[in-house]
N, C-alpha and C positions, 0 to 999 in steps of 0.2 A: 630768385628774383634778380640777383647780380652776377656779374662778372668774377669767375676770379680773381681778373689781377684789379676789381675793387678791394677783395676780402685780404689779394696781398700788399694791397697800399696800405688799408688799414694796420694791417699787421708790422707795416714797417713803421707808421705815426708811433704804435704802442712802443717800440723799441727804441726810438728815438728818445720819448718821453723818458724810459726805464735808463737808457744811456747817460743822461741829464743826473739819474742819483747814483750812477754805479748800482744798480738793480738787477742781478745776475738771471733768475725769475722771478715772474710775477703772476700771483693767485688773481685771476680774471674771476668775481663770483654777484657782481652789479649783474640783473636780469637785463637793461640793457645795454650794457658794456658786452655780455656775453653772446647776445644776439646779435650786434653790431662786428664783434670780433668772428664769430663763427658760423653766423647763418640762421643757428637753431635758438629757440625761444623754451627755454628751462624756465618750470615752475618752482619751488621752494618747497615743495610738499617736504621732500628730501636734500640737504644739503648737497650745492653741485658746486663743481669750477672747470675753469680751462684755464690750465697751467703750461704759460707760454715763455722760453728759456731766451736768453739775449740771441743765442745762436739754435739752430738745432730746429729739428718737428715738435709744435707746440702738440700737447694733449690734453683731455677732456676726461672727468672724469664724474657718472652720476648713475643713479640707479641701473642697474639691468633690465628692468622694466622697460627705460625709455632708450636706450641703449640704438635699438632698428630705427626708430624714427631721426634720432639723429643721426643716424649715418647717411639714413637717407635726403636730410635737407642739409647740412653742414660741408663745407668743405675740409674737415678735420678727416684724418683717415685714423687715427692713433686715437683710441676712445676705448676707455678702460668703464666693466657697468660693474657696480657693486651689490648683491642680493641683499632687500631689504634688512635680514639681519646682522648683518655687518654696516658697521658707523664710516660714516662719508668720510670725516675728519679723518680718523686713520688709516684709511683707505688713502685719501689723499698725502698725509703725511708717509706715506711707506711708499709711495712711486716717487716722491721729490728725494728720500733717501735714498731708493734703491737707483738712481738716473743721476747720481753724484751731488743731489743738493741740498745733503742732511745739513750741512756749513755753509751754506751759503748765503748772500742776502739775497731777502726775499721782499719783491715788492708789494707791497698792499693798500687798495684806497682804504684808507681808514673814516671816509665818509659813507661807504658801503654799507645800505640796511642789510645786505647778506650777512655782514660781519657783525655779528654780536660781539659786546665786552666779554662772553663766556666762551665764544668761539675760537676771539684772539687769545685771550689766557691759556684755550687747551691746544691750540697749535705750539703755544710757547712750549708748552709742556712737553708734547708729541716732538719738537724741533730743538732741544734745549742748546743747541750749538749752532742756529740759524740766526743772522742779522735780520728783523725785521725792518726794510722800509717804508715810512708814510708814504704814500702815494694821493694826498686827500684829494677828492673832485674829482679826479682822472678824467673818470667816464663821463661826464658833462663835456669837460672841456675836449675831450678828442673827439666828441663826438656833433659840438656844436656849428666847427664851418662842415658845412652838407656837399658833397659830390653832386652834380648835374644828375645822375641815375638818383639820388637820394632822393630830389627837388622834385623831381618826377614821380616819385614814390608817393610824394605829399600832395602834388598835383592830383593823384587817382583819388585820394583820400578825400580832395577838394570838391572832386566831381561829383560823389556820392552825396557830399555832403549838401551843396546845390539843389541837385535833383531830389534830394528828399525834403528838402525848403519846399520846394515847388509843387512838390506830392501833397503836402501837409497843407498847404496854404488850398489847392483844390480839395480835397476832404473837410477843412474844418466846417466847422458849422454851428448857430448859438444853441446851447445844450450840451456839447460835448464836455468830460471833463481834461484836466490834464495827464491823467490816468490814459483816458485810452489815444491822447496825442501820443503819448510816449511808446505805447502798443504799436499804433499805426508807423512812429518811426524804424522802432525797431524792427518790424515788418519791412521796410524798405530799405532801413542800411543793410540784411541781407539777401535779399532781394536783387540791389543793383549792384554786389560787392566785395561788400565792407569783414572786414574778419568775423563780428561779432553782429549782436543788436545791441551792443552797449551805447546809448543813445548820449547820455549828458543830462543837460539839467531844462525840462519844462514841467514851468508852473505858470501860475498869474501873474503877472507882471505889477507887482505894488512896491511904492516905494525908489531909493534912490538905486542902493544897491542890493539891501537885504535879501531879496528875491534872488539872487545870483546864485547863491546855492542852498533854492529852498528845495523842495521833498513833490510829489507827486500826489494830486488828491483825486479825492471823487466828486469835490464841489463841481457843479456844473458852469460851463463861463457862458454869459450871458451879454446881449445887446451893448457893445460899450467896453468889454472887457478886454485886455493885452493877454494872449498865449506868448510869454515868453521862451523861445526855444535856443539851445544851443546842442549842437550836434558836433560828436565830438567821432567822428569814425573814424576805425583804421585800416590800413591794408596794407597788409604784408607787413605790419607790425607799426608801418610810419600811420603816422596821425593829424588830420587838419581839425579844423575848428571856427565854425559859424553862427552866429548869435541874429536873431532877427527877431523883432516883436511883430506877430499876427493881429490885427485887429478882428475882434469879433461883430461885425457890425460896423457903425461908424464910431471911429476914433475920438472926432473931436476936431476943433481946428486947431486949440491950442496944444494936442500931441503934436500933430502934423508940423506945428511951427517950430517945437522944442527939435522935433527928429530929425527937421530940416537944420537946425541950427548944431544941433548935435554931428551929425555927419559930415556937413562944411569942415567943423574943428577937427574931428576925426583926420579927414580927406588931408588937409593941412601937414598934420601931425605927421600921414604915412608919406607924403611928398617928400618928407625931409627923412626920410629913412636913407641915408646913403653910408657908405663905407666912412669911415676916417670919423663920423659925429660922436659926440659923446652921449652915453644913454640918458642918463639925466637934462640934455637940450632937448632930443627928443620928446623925452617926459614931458617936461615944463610948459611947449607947447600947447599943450594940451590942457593937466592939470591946470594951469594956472588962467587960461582961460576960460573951460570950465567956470570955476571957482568966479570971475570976473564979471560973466554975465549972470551970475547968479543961476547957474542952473541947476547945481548943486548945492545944500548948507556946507556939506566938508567933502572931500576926496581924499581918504587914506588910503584907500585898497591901491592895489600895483593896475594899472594901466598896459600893459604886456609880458608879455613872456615867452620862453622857447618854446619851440615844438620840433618833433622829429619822432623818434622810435620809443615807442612804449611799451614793456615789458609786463610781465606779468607783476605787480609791483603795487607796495605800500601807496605810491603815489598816485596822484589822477593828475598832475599838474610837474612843468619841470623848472624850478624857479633857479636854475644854472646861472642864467643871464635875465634881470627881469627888469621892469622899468618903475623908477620912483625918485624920487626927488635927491637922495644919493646916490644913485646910480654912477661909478666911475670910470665903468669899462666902455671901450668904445665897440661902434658899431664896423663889423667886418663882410664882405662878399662871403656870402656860404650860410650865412646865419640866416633862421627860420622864426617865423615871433607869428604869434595869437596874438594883438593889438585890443582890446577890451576897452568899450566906454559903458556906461550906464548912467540912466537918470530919468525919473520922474515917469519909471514901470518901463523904460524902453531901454533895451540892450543891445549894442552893435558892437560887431568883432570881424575880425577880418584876419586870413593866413596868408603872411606876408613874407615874401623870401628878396632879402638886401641879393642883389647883384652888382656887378661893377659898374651896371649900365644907371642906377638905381634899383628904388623899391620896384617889387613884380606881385602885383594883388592874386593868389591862385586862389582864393573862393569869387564866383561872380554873380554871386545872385544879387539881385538890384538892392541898392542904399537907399531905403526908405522903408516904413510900416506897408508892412504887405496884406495883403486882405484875403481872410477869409471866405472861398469859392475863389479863388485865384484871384488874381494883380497886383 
């Protein structure tokens, strides 16, 4: 999907970072740190890493099982596979010894779900004369300002996810449940795409936010009802995300009025998306008007968050950088954010990429409740 001298820019950020602690190598073992660093997308069945040295050819080291497949997407050429009966950890610990870096420090995020408390204890063991370094976050933060090729990554992600807004809104019909909206998506994220059918969250739209990540039924939605949808696809591992509420029938006027009012505040909020603001003004805008006209009783939940590369991985969500009322990090060119409002069964969200010029909206399916048999 990328260039190499993306994967060697990236490689030279990581070294910079590692430079910063005096970090001689650093165990790469985050699913998307290591996808971002190498190309290829390692599952966790079996312990993996890419162990990449301040100087020198970084190496990869994971089962022999998968061993072809990553040589064939990765640009690593140094990739060591280990047969399932043999333990990763020592496997791992015996190429950092045998390549001079039994003493050495060794960088590690130790925010990493890879890294287990039992993991980092038996490297201790396995490296007893190794300095370990924290590295915490890393891969969040090296990977949160996005490359023009990245943005575009998330752009394709966007497209899918549009078009299958539009598919779903021509399908629906009163009697279906949410059940098989989610069939029909996932029908169409691979269809027109998408890595997977891993769809996101549709259900009924009840409620302020509860329904946000509620579960899948066989209830039928009926005359009146909200199909709340959010589509979260990926491609090539980057990922967008769009929220729209379906009307089944007529809405109402006073939906119409709230989604009108809702989306105004939204619209506002993402205008002021620019480099240099701080997350928390950004937030405010919104939350606190919200909250103002009363369209909510409370808003605790986060209001945005990052997007970019998702790995095979504990999370569905990447709260690196996210938005709320302490939020202290500012807003930078390069950064990607899911923008999230909800209220009163209707949910709208929008994939938003900060550029220099401003905010750049890349989902574009229309801002209002959209209707079942299309509009």
């Amino acid at each position: 999907m990328f260039e190499i001298t993306e994967f060697e820019a990236r490689l030279a950020r990581l070294r910079a970072t590692m430079a910063e602690v005096g970090a001689e190598v650093m165990v790469v073992d985050e699913a998307e740190l290591l996808c971002w660093l190498t190309g290829y997308m390692a599952s966790e069945t079996m312990y993996r890493a890419a162990l990449v040295p301040n100087e020198g050819t970084p190496w990869f080291v994971l089962r022999a099982l998968d061993e072809e497949v990553c040589r064939q997407v990765s640009w690593f050429e140094d990739i060591i596979g280990h047969v399932d009966a043999e333990d990763p950890a020592e496997v791992i610990a015996a190429t950092l010894k045998d390549r001079g870096y039994g003493n050495a420090r060794i960088g590690v995020d130790s925010h990493s779900y890879s890294m287990s408390a039992d993991l980092y204890a038996r490297f201790h063991g396995l490296l007893p004369e190794a300095t370990w370094v924290p590295l915490p976050g890393i891969s969040g933060r090296l990977r949160a300002l996005k490359s023009a090729a990245e943005v575009d990554a998330i752009g394709d992600a966007a497209r899918v996810a549009d078009e299958t807004m539009d598919a779903l809104c021509s399908w629906a019909k009163p009697g279906i449940s949410s059940r098989e909206a989610y069939a029909q998506a996932a029908a169409e994220f691979v269809r027109r795409g998408a890595d997977n059918g891993k769809v996101g969250i549709v259900v009924k739209g009840v409620g302020d936010s509860e329904f946000l990540h509620g579960h899948v039924s066989d209830e039928p939605l009926n005359e009146g009802d909200i199909l709340h949808v959010e589509l979260v696809p990926t491609v090539g591992g980057y990922g967008a995300r769009l929220m729209r509420p379906i009307a089944i029938g007529d809405a109402g006027n006073h939906r119409h009025q709230a989604a009108e009012r809702l989306t105004a505040l939204q619209d506002a909020q993402i205008e002021a998306m620019v480099p240099g603001v701080e997350a928390r003004v950004i937030d405010s805008l919104l939350r606190d008007a919200v909250l103002a006209d009363n369209l909510r009783p409370s808003f605790d939940n986060t209001c945005g968050y990052t997007l970019g590369l998702y790995g095979w991985t504990p999370r569905i969500s990447d709260f690196t950088y996210n938005f709320h009322r302490a939020a202290d990090w500012s807003l930078q060119a390069g950064m990607v954010f899911h923008m999230v409002l909800s209220a009163q069964g209707l949910g709208f969200s929008e994939s938003i990429a900060v550029t220099a010029n401003g905010p750049k909206r890349l989902t574009t399916s229309p801002r209002k409740i959209l209707q079942a048999g299309g509009g």
